[in-house]
TORKOL-336708 format. One record per residue: x, y, z of N, C-alpha, C in turn; residue number from 1; residue in one letter; chain. Coordinates in nm, 2 decimals. Layout:
// TORKOL-336708
   n_c1   n_c2   n_c3  ca_c1  ca_c2  ca_c3   c_c1   c_c2   c_c3 num residu chaine
      X      Y      Z      X      Y      Z      X      Y      Z NUM      A      A
...
***
This chain:
// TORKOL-336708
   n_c1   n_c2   n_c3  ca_c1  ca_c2  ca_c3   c_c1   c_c2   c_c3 num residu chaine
   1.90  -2.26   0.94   1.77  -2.20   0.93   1.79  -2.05   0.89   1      X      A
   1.72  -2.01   0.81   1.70  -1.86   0.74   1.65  -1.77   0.87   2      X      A
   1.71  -1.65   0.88   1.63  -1.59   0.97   1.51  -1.51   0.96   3      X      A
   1.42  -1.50   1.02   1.29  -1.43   0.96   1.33  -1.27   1.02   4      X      A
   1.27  -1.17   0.90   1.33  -1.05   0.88   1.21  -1.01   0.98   5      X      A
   1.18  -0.91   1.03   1.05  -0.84   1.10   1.04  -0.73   1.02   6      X      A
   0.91  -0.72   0.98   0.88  -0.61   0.88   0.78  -0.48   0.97   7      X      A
   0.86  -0.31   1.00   0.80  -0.25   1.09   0.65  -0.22   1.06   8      X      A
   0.62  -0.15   1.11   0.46  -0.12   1.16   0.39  -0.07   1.00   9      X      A
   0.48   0.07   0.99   0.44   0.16   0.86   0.43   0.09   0.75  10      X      A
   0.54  -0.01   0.70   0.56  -0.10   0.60   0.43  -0.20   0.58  11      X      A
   0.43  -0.24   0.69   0.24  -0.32   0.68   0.14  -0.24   0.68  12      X      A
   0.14  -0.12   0.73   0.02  -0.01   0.70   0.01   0.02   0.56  13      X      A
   0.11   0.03   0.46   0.16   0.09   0.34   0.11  -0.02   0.28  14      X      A
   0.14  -0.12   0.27   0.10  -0.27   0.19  -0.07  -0.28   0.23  15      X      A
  -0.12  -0.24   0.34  -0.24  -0.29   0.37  -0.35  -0.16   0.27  16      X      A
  -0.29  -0.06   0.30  -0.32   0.07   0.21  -0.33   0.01   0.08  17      X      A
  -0.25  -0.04   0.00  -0.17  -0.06  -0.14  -0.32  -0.16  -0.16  18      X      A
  -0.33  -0.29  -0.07  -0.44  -0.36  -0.11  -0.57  -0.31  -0.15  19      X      A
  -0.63  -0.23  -0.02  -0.74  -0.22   0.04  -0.75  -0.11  -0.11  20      X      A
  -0.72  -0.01  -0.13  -0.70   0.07  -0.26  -0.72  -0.01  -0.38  21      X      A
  -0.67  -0.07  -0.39  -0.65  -0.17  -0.51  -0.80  -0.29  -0.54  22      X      A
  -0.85  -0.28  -0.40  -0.99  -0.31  -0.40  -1.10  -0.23  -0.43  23      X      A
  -1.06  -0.05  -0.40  -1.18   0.02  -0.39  -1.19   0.03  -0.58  24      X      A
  -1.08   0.03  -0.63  -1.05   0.05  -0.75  -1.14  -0.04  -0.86  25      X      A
  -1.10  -0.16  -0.78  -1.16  -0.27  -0.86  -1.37  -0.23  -0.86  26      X      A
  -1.37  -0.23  -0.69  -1.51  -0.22  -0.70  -1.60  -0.10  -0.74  27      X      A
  -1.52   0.00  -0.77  -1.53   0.12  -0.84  -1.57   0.11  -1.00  28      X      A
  -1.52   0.06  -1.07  -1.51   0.03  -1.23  -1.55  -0.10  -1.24  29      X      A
  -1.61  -0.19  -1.13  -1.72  -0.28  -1.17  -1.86  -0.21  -1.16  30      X      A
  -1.89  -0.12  -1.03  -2.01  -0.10  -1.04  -2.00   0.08  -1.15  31      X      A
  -1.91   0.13  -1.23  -1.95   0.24  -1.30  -1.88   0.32  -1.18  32      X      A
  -1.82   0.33  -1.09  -1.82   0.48  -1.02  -1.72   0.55  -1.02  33      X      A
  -1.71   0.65  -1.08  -1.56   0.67  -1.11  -1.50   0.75  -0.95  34      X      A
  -1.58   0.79  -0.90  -1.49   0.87  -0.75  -1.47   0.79  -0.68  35      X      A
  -1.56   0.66  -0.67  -1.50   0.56  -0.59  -1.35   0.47  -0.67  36      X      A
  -1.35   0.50  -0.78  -1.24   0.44  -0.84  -1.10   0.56  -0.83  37      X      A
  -1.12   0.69  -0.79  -1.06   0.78  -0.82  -0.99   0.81  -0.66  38      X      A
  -1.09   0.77  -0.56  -1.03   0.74  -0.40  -0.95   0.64  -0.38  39      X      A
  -0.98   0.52  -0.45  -0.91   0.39  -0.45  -0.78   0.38  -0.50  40      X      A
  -0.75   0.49  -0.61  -0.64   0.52  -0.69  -0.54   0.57  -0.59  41      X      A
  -0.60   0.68  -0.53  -0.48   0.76  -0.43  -0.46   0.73  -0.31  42      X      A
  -0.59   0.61  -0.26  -0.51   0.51  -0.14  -0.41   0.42  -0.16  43      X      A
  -0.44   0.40  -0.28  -0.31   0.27  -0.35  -0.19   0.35  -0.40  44      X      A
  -0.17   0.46  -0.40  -0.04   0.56  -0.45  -0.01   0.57  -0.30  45      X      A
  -0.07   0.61  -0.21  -0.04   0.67  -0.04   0.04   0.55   0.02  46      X      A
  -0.03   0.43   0.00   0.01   0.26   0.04   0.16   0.26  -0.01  47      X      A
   0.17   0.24  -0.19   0.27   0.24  -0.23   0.39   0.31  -0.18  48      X      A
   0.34   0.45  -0.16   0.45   0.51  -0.10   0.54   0.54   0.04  49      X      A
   0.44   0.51   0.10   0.46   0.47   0.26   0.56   0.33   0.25  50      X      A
   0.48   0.26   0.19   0.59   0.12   0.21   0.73   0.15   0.11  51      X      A
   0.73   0.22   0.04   0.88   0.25  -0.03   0.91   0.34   0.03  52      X      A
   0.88   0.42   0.11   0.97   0.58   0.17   1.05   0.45   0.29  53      X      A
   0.96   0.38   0.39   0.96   0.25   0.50   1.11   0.20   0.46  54      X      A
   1.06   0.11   0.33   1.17   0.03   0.29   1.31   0.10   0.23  55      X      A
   1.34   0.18   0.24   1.48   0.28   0.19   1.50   0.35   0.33  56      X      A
   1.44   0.34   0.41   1.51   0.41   0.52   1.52   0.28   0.61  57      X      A
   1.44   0.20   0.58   1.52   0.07   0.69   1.66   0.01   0.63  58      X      A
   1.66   0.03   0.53   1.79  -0.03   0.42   1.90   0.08   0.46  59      X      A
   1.88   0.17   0.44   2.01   0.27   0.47   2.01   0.29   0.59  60      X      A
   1.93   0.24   0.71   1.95   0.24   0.83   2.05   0.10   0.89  61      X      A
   2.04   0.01   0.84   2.09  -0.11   0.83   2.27  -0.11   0.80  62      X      A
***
């Protein structure tokens, strides 16, 4: 059996970020609104990067 890896706290915060962003984005440039699409942009860059700063320091921690 494979072992299951446990993914820490930040790295799910970062991914949840990455989504929830990637939603405001969508629902931003459906309804016309560009600041709501422009907030949505830099929660999904903040997500993005949290979960990649996360995942390079657990790797080189390893």
């Amino acid at each position: 059996m494979k072992k299951k890896s446990n993914m820490p706290g930040s790295a799910r915060a970062g991914l949840v970020l990455l989504v929830l962003g990637a939603i405001i984005v969508s629902t931003g440039t459906f309804t016309e609104r560009e600041v709501l699409s422009i907030y949505g942009f830099i929660m999904a860059i903040m997500g993005f990067s949290l979960y990649m700063i996360t995942s390079i320091y657990i790797k080189k921690r390893r």
